[in-house]
DRENSE-888825 format. One record per residue (C-alpha): residue number from 1; residue in one letter; z, y, x. Coordinates in Angstrom, 2 decimals, padded with zeros to 5 digits, always signed. Layout:
BEGIN
+-----+---+---------+---------+---------+
|   k | r |      c3 |      c2 |      c1 |
+-----+---+---------+---------+---------+
| NUM | A |       Z |       Y |       X |
...
+-----+---+---------+---------+---------+
***
This chain:
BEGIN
+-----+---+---------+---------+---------+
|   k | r |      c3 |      c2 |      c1 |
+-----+---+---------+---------+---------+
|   1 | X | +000.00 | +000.00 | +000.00 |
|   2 | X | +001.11 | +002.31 | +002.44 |
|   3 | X | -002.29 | +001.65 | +005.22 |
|   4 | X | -004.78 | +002.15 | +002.13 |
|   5 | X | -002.93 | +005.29 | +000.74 |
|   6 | X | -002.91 | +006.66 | +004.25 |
|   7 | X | -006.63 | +005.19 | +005.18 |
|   8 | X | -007.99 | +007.15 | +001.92 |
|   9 | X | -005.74 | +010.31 | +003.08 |
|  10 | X | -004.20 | +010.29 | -000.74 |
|  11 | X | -002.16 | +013.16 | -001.61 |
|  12 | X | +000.33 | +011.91 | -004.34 |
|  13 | X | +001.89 | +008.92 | -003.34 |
|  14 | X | +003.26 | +006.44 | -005.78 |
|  15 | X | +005.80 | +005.01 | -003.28 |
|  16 | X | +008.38 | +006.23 | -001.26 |
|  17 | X | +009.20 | +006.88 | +002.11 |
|  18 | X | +010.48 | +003.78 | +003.96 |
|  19 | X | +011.88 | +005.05 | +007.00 |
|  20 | X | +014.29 | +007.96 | +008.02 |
|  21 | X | +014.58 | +009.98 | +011.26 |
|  22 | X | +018.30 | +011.01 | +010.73 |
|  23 | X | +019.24 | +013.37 | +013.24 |
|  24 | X | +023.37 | +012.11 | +013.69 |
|  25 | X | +023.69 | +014.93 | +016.62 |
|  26 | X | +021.26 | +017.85 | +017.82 |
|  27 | X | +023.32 | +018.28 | +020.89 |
|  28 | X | +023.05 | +016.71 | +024.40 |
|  29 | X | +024.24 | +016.26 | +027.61 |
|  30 | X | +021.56 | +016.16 | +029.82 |
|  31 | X | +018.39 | +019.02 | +030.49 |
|  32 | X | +016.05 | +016.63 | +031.12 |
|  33 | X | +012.43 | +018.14 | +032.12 |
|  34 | X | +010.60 | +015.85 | +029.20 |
|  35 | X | +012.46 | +017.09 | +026.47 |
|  36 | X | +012.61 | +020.28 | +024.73 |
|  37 | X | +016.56 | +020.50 | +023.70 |
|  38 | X | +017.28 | +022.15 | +026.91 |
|  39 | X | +015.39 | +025.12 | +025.64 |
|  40 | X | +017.19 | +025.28 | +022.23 |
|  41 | X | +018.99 | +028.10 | +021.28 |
|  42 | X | +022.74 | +027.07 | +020.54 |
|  43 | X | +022.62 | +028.12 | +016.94 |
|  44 | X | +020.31 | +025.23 | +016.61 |
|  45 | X | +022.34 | +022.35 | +017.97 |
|  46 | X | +025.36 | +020.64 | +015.67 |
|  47 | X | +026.74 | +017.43 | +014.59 |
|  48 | X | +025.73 | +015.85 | +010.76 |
|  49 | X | +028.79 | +016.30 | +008.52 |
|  50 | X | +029.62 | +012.89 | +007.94 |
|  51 | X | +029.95 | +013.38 | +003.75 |
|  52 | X | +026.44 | +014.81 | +003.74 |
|  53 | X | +025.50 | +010.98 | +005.81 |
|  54 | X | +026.77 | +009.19 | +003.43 |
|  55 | X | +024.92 | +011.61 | +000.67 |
|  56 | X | +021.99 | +010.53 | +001.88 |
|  57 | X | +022.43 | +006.74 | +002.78 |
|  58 | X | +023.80 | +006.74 | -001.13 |
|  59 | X | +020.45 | +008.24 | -001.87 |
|  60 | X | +018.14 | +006.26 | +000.11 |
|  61 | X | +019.56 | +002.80 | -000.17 |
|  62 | X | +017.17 | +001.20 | -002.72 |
|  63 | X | +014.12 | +001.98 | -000.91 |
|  64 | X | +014.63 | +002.57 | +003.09 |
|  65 | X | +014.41 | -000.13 | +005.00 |
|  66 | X | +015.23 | +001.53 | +009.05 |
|  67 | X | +017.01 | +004.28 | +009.39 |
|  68 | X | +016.84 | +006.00 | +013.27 |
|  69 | X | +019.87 | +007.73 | +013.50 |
|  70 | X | +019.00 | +010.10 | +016.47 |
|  71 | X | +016.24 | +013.13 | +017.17 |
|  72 | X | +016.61 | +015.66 | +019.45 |
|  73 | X | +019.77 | +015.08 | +020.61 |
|  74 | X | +021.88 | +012.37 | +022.18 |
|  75 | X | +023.83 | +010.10 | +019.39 |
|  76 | X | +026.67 | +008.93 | +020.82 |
|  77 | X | +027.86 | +012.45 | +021.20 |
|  78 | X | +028.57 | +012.62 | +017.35 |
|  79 | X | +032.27 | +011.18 | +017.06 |
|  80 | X | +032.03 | +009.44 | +013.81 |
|  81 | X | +028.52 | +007.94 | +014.81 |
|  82 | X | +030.28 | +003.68 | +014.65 |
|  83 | X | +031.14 | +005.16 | +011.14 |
|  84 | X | +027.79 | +006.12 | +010.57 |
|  85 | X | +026.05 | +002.56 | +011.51 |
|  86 | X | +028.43 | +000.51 | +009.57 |
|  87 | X | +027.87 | +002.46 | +006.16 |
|  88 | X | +024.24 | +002.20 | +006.51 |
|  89 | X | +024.77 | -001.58 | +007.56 |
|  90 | X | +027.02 | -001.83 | +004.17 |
|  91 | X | +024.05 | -000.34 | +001.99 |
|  92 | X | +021.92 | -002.80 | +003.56 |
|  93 | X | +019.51 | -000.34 | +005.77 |
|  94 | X | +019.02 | -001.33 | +009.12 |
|  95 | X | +019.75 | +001.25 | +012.11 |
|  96 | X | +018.36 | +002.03 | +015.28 |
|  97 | X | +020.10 | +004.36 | +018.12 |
|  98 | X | +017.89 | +005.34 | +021.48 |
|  99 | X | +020.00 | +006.70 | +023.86 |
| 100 | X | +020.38 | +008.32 | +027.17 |
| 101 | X | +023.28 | +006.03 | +028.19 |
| 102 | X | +025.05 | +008.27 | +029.91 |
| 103 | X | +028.06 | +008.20 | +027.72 |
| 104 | X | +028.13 | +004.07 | +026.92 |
| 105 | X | +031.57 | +003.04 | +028.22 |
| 106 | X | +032.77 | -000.30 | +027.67 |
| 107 | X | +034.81 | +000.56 | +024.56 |
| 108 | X | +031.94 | +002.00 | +023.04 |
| 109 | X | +029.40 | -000.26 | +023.77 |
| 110 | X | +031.86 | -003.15 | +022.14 |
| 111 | X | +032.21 | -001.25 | +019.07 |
| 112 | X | +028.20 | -000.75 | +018.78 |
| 113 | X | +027.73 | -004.35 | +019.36 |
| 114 | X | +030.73 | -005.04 | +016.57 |
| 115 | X | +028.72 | -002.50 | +013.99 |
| 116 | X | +026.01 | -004.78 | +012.96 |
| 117 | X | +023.67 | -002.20 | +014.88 |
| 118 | X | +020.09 | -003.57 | +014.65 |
| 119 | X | +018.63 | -002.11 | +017.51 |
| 120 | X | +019.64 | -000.03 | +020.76 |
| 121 | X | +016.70 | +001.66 | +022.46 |
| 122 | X | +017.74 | +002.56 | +026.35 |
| 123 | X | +015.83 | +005.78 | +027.57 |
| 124 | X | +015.65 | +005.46 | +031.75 |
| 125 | X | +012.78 | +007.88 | +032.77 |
| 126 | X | +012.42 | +006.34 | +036.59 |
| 127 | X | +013.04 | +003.61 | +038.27 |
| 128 | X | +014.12 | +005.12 | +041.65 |
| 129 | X | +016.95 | +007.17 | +042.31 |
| 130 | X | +014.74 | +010.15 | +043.41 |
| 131 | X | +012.89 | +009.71 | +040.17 |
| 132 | X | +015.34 | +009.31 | +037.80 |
| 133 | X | +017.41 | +011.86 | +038.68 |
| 134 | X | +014.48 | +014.53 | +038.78 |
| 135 | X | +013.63 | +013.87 | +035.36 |
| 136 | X | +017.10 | +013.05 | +033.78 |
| 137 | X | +019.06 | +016.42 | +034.46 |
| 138 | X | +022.63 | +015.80 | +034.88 |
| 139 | X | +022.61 | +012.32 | +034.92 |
| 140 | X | +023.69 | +009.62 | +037.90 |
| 141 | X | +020.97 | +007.25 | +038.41 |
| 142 | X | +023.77 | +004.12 | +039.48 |
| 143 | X | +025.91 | +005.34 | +036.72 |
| 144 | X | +023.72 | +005.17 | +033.96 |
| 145 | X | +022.23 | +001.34 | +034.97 |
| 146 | X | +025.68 | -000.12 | +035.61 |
| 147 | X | +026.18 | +001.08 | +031.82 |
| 148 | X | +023.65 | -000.36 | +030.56 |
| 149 | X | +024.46 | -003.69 | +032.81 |
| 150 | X | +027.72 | -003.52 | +031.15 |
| 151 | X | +026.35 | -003.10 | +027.80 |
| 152 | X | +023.91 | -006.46 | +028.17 |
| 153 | X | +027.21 | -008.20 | +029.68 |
| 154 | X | +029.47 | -007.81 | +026.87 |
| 155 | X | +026.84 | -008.17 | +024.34 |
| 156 | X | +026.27 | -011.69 | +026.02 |
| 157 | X | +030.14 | -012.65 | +026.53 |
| 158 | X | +030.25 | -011.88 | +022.51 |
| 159 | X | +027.44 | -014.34 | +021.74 |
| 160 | X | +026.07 | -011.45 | +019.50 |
| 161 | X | +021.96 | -011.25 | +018.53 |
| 162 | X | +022.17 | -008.05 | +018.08 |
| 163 | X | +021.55 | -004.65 | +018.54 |
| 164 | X | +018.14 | -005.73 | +019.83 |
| 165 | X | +017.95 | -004.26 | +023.33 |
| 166 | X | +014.76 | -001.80 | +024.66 |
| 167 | X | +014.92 | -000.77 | +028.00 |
| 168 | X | +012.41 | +002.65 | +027.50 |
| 169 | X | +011.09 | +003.58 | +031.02 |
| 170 | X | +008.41 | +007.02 | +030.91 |
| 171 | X | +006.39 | +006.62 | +033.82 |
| 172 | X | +006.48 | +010.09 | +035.17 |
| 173 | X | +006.66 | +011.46 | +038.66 |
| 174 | X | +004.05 | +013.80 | +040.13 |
| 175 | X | +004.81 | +012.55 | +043.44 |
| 176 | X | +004.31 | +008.23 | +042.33 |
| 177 | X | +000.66 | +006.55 | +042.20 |
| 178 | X | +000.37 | +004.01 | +039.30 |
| 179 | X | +000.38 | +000.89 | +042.05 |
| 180 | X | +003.85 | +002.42 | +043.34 |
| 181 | X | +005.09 | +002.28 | +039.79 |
| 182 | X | +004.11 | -000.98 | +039.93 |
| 183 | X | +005.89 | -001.93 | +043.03 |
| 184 | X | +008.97 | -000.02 | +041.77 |
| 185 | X | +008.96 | -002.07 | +038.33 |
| 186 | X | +008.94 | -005.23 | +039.81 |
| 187 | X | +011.90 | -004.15 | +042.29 |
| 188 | X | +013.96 | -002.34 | +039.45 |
| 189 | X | +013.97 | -005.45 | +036.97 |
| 190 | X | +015.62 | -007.51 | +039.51 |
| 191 | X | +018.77 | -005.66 | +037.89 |
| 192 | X | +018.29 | -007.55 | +034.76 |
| 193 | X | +017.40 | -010.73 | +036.34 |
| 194 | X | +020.18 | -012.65 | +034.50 |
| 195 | X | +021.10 | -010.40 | +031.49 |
| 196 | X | +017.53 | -009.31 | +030.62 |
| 197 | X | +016.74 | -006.66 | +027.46 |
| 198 | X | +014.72 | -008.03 | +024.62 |
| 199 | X | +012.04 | -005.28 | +025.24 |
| 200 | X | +010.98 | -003.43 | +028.17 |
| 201 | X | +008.32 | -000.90 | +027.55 |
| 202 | X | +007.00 | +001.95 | +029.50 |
| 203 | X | +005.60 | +005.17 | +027.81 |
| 204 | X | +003.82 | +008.08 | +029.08 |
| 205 | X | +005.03 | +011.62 | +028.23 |
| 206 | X | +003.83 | +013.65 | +025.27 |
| 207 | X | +004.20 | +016.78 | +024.84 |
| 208 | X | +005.94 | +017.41 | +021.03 |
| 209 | X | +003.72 | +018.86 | +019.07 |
| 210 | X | +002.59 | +021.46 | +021.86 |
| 211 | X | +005.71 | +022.95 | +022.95 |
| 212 | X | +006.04 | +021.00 | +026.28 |
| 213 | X | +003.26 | +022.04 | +028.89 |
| 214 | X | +002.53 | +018.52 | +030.41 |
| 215 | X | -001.05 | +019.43 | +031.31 |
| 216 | X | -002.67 | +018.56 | +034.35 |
| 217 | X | +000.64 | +016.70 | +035.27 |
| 218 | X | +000.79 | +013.81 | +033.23 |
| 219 | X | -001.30 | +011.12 | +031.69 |
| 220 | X | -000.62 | +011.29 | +028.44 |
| 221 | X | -002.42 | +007.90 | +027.41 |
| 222 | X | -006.02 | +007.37 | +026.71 |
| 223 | X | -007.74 | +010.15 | +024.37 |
| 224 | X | -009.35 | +009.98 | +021.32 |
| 225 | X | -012.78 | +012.02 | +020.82 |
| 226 | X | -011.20 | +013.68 | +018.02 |
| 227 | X | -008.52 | +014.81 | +015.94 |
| 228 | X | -006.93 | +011.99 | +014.36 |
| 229 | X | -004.52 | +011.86 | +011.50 |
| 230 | X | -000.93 | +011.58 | +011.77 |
| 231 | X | +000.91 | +008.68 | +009.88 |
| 232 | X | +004.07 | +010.61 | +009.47 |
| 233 | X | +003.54 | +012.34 | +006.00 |
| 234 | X | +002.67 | +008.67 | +004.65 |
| 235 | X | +005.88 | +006.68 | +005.46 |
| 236 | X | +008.98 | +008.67 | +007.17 |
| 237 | X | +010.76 | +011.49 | +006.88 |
| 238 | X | +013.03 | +013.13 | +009.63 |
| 239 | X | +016.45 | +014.77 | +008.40 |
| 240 | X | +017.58 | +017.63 | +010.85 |
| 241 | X | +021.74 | +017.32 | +010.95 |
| 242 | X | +022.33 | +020.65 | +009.06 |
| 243 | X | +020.17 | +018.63 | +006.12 |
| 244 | X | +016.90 | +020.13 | +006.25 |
| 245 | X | +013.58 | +018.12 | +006.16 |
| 246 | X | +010.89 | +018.11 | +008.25 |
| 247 | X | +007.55 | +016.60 | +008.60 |
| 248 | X | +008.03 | +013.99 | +011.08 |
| 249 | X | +009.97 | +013.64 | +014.50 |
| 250 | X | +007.92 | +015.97 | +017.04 |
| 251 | X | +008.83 | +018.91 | +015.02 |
| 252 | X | +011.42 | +019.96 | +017.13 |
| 253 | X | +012.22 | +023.44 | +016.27 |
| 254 | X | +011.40 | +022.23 | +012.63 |
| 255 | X | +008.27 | +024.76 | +012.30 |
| 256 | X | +007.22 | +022.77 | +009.37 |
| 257 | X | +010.12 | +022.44 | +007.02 |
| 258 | X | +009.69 | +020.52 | +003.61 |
| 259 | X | +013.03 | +020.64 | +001.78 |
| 260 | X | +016.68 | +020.23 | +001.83 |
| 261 | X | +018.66 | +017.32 | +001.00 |
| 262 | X | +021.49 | +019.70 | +000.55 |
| 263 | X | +019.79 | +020.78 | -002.75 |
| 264 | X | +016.71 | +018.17 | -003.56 |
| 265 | X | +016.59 | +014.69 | -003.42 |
| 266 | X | +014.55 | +013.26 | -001.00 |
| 267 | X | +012.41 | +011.16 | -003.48 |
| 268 | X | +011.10 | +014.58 | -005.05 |
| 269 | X | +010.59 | +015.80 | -001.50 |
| 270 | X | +008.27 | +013.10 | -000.54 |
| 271 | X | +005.65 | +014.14 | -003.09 |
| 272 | X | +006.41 | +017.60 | -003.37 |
| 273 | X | +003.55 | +020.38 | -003.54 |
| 274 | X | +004.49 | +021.77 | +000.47 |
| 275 | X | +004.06 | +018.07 | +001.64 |
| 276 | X | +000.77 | +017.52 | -000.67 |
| 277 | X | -001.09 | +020.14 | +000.69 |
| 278 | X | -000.15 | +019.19 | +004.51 |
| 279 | X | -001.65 | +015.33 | +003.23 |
| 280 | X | -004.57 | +017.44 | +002.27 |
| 281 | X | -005.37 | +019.20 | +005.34 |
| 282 | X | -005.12 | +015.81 | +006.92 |
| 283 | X | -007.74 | +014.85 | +004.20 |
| 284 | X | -010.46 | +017.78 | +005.09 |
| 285 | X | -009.53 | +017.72 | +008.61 |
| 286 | X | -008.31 | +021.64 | +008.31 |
| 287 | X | -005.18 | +021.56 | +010.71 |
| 288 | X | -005.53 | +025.14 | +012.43 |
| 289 | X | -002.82 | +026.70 | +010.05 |
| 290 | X | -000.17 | +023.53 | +011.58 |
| 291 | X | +000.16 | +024.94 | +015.40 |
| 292 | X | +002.56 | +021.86 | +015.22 |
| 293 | X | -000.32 | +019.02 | +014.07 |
| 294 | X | -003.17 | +020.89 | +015.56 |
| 295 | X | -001.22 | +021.32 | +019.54 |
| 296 | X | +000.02 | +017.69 | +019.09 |
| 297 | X | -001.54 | +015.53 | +021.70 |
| 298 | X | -000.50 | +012.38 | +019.62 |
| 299 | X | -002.77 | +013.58 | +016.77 |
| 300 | X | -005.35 | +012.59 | +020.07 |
| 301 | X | -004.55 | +009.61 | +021.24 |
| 302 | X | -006.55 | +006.26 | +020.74 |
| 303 | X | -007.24 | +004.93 | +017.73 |
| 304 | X | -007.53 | +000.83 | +016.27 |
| 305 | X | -008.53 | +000.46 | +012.33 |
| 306 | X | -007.55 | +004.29 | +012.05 |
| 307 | X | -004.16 | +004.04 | +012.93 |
| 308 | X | -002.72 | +005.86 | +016.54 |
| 309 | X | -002.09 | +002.36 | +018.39 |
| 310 | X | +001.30 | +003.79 | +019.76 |
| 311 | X | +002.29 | +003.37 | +016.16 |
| 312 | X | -000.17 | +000.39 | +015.05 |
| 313 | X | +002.45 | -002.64 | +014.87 |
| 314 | X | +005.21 | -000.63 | +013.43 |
| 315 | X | +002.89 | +000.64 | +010.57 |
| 316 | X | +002.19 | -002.16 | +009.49 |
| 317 | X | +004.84 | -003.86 | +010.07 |
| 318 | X | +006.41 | -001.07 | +007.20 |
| 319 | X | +003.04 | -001.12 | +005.07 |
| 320 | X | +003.79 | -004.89 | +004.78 |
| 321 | X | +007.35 | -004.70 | +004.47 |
| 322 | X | +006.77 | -002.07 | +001.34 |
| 323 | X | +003.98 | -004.16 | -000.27 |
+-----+---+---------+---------+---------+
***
């Protein structure tokens, strides 16, 4: 339902939304050079009260299957966040956390792993010291890996299947060839040689919807002729922690809002007239009036039965799932 309705670019959609970007925390505490949060304002970083969570996971329960509890800022900050994962778990939406790991001690990691958390995505952008620590501002390149060590540990001494682990590597270092990533991949997974993740992927930077100059110093993945159309206004939704919605997850300094869940519900929002006409400029390929859509380089990456292959097994994996 969801591949033909975004195939044929409809406008009106007679489902809902299947998956939330809830944003638990916009604060951080790293300035990493990939990410735009070091360049937001104060007045635009907070925590999600925790009654206006549970608002929405009361809302949302009969038809959202994965809910990402993080955006632009690092999750584990927000205090209540164990809280947060086990309600969603008890309305029967599964939750996903990607994290810096900077702040995964022990006791936290066991209560994650005791939280029926369904996945836990680990972001390490290097797999040198030098690298690392050059793109992840503020972090400690031994520090971070011997929490995530710990974290695979304990998960294994508790016999627990879950949270699914990703180990999330960006390839990015102006100074690194492709063949010494390579070399440095096979050197750096000798760390997990007896407590390995479930997934290890490596991504290439992008550049969030034009507000992060990556040109001329990053691949950013093979290029499309074209403009291509986003699957975002099709399937998800992203919550910003003060309760306004946005268009989808690169809208970082939400240029494109499309409601509040502070005074609509999110159902109505889905298929309301602001997110109609955005579906519609998809449709007649007239984008210049979204800087957001039209500077995104992911709106330009390569394409398999019309759908951005970054995102080709996860939408369909949720097309299926809604069908």
């Amino acid at each position: 339902m969801i591949y033909f309705n975004y195939i044929f670019k409809k406008q009106k959609l007679n489902y809902l939304p299947v998956k939330l970007w809830v944003e638990t925390s916009a604060r951080c505490n790293l300035k990493c050079r990939l990410c735009v949060n070091k360049d937001m304002p104060s007045d635009m970083k907070g925590d999600m009260d925790f009654d206006l969570y549970k608002k929405i996971i009361d809302e949302v329960k009969d038809y959202i299957f994965d809910i990402n509890l993080f955006h632009r800022g690092e999750p584990l900050i927000h205090p209540r966040i164990i809280e947060m994962i086990k309600y969603a778990r008890k309305n029967g939406i599964r939750t996903c956390l990607h994290t810096n790991g900077t702040l995964l001690v022990p006791d936290i990691s066991r209560k994650l792993i005791a939280s029926g958390l369904n996945l836990i995505s680990f972001s390490f952008d290097g797999y040198t010291k030098e690298t690392y620590e050059k793109n992840r501002t503020g972090a400690i390149y031994e520090n971070t890996l011997n929490n995530i060590i710990d974290f695979l540990k304990i998960k294994k001494e508790l016999k627990s299947g879950i949270p699914i682990t990703r180990l999330q590597v960006m390839e990015f270092d102006e100074a690194i060839s492709q063949k010494q990533f390579d070399v440095q991949k096979k050197e750096f997974i000798k760390n997990f040689a007896n407590l390995p993740p479930d997934e290890f992927i490596t991504r290439t930077p992008h550049n969030w919807g034009g507000l992060l100059d990556i040109a001329g110093i990053a691949n950013t993945g093979k290029k499309n002729t074209g403009f291509i159309t986003c699957t975002f206004p099709w399937y998800a939704l992203t919550i910003f922690y003060d309760g306004k919605v946005y268009l989808c997850p690169q809208d970082f300094y939400g240029e494109l809002p499309i409601g509040d869940i502070n005074n609509d519900y999110l159902k109505a929002i889905f298929n309301n007239k602001k997110i109609r006409d955005i579906r519609k400029n998809f449709r007649n390929k007239k984008t210049d009036n979204l800087n957001l859509c039209s500077n995104c380089d992911r709106c330009r990456r390569e394409t398999f039965m019309g759908i951005p292959r970054e995102y080709l097994g996860i939408f369909l994996k949720d097309s299926i799932r809604k069908d």
